[in-house]
N, C-alpha and C positions, 0 to 999 in steps of 0.2 A: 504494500500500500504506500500511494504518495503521500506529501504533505499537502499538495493542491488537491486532494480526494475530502479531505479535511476541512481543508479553506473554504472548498466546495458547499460542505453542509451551512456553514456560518454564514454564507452570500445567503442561500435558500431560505432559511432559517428568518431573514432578517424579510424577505421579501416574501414568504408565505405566509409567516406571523402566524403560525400553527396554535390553537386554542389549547391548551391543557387541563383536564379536568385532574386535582393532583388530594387525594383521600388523606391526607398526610398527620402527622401527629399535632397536635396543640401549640408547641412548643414553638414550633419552628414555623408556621402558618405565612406571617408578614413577610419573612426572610425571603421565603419559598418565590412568593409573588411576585415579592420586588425584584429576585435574580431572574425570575423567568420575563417581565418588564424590560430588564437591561440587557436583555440577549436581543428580544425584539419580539418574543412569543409573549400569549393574552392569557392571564393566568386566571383559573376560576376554583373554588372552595366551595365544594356543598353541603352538606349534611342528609339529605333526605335520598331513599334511592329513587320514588320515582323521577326526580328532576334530573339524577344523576342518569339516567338510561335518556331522557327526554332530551337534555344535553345532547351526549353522545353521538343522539339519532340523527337529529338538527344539526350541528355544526362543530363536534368536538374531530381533535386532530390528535391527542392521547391523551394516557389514561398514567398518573402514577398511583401505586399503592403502598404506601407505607403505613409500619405498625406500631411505629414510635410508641403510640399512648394509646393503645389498643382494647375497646370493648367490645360485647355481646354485640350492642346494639349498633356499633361501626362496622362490625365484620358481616353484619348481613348488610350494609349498605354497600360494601366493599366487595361481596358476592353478585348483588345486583348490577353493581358496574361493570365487572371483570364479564359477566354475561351482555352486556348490551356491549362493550367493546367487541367483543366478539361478534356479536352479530352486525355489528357494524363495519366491520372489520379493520379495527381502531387500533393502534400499536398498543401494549400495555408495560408498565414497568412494573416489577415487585421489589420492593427496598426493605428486607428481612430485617428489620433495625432489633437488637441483641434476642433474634430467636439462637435456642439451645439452651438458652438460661432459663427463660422461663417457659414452666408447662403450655398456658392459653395460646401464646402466639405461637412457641414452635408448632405445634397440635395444627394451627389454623394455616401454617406460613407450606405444610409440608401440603394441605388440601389445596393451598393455591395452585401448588407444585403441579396439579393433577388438571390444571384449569389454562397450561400452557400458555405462563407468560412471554412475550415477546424476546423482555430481556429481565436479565437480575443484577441488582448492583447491589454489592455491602463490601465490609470488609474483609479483611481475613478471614477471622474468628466468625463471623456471619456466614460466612460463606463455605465452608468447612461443616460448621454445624447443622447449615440446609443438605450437605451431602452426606450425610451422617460419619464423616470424620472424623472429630471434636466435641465436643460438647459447649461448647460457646464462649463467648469472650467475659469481662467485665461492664455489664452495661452494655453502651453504646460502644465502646472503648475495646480495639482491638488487642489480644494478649499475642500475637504472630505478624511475620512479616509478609506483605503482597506474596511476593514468590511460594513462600510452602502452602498457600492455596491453590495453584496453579493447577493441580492434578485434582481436587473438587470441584473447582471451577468446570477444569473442560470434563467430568464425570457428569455435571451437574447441565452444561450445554446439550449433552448426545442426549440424557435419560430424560429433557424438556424439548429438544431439537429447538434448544434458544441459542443467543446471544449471554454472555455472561460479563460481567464489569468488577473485577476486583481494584478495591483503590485501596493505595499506600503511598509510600513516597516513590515505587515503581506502579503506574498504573495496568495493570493486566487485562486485555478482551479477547474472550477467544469464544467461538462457537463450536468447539466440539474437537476440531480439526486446524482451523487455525489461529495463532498466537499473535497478537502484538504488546509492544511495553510501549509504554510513551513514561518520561521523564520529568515532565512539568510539575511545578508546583511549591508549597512551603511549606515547613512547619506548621507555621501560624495558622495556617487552613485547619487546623484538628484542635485549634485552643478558642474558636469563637463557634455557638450554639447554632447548631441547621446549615452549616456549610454542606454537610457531610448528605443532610435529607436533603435540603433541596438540590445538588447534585443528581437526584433520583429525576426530579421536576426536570430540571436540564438535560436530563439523557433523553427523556420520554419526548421530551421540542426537538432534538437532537434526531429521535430516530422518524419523529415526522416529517423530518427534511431532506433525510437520508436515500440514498436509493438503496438500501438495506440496512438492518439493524447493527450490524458487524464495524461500518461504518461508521455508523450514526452513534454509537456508544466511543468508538475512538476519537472521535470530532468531540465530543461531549469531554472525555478527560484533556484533548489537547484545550480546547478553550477555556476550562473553568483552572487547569494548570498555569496555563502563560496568565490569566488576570492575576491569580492568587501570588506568585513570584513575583509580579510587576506591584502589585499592590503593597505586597513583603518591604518590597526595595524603597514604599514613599514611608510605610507608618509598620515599624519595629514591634507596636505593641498590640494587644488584641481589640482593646477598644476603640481603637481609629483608625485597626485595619478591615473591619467588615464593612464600614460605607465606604471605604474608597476602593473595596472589593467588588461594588457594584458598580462604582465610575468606572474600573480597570475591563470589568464586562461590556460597557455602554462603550467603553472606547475601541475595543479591540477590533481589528480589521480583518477580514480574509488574505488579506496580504501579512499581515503577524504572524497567521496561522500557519501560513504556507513557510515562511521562515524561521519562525523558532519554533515551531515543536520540534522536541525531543525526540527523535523514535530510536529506543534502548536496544542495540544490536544484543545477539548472545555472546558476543566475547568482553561487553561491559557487565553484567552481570556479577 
């Protein structure tokens, strides 16, 4: 893959302006919005499922699903969507946020699994535990590095015939069969709240602009890596680097894209 295949997505992106309907947790809601805002994609929060299918029918362009702050009465709204996406035939993302650890969400995150999401993004420790691996991380908070998920991952790709997205300070997408790393990114990105979800929001815009999923989750970790580093480089600390984590978004170019992403040969590794 090139890095103009990338650049590619972020042009599309800005000019489709792809609607995302994103089930996401409490916590992280405003974050979510504003980063999907500053890419160029229209971000919408529901609550209810029949709006959420009604949505969908009418003019949604994907679906995220996260379980961040996960109840009963979310996870049947969250069923209802992942069903109208479908019949819509609507990309969807699943963002396992710390299944493994706990009973409710792993139980519901492994029935998602059955409901063949588009794509999966978590971390490590997420993503290990969705393959039954591991047993989960700390929280949200990953206990392993991108790379010793890599063989979950693509386990996890063939037994969904998805897209997979592991993020670290090596970002990881593989569908089953093939591997990319991309290199972008900071520290600082894992010390400020909903960086990490709405990264899920950004895949799902990401893969609506894609001309495949496999793409459109690599465009997703190069753009939200080159802001997060660019953003790193104006404001050292974490509470002055998440707004200007969204200017470094609203600024970025497809010509950025196409010149610095990173893509991580195997003999850097």
């Amino acid at each position: 893959m090139k890095t103009e295949d990338l650049a590619a997505v972020l042009e599309n992106l800005r000019v489709k302006k792809p609607l995302i309907l994103s089930l996401t947790n409490s916590v992280v809601q405003n974050f979510t919005a504003n980063m999907l805002l500053a890419v160029g994609a229209a971000p919408v929060m529901l609550n209810d499922s029949v709006e959420c299918a009604q949505l969908l029918k009418a003019c949604g362009s994907g679906l995220l699903v996260n379980v961040g702050t996960l109840s009963t009465a979310q996870a049947e709204v969250m069923r209802c969507a992942v069903d109208a996406a479908h019949a819509a035939g609507i990309p969807w993302v699943l963002d396992p946020v710390a299944v493994g650890l706990l009973g409710f969400r792993t139980e519901f995150c492994q029935e998602l699994l059955s409901m063949h999401p588009t794509l999966i993004r978590g971390n490590a420790s997420e993503i290990m535990a969705l393959a039954g691996e591991a047993a989960g991380g700390r929280g949200t908070d990953t206990t392993e590095e991108s790379a010793v998920a890599l063989h979950a991952a693509q386990t996890l790709a063939r037994r969904c015939s998805c897209s997979v997205l592991v993020t670290g300070a090596v970002d990881y997408v593989t569908d089953g069969q093939r591997v990319l790393a991309l290199g972008n990114g900071d520290e600082l990105m894992t010390r400020v709240t909903g960086v990490g979800c709405a990264m899920g929001a950004l895949a799902a815009a990401c893969v609506a602009a894609a001309p495949d999923c496999f793409t459109g989750a690599a465009a997703c970790a190069a753009i939200l890596g080159l802001a997060g580093e660019r953003a790193a480089s104006r404001c050292p600390r974490p509470g002055s680097f998440a707004p200007v984590l969204l200017d470094e978004l609203d600024a970025l170019t497809p010509s950025d894209v196409e010149k610095f992403t990173r893509i991580v040969q195997d003999s850097d590794l």
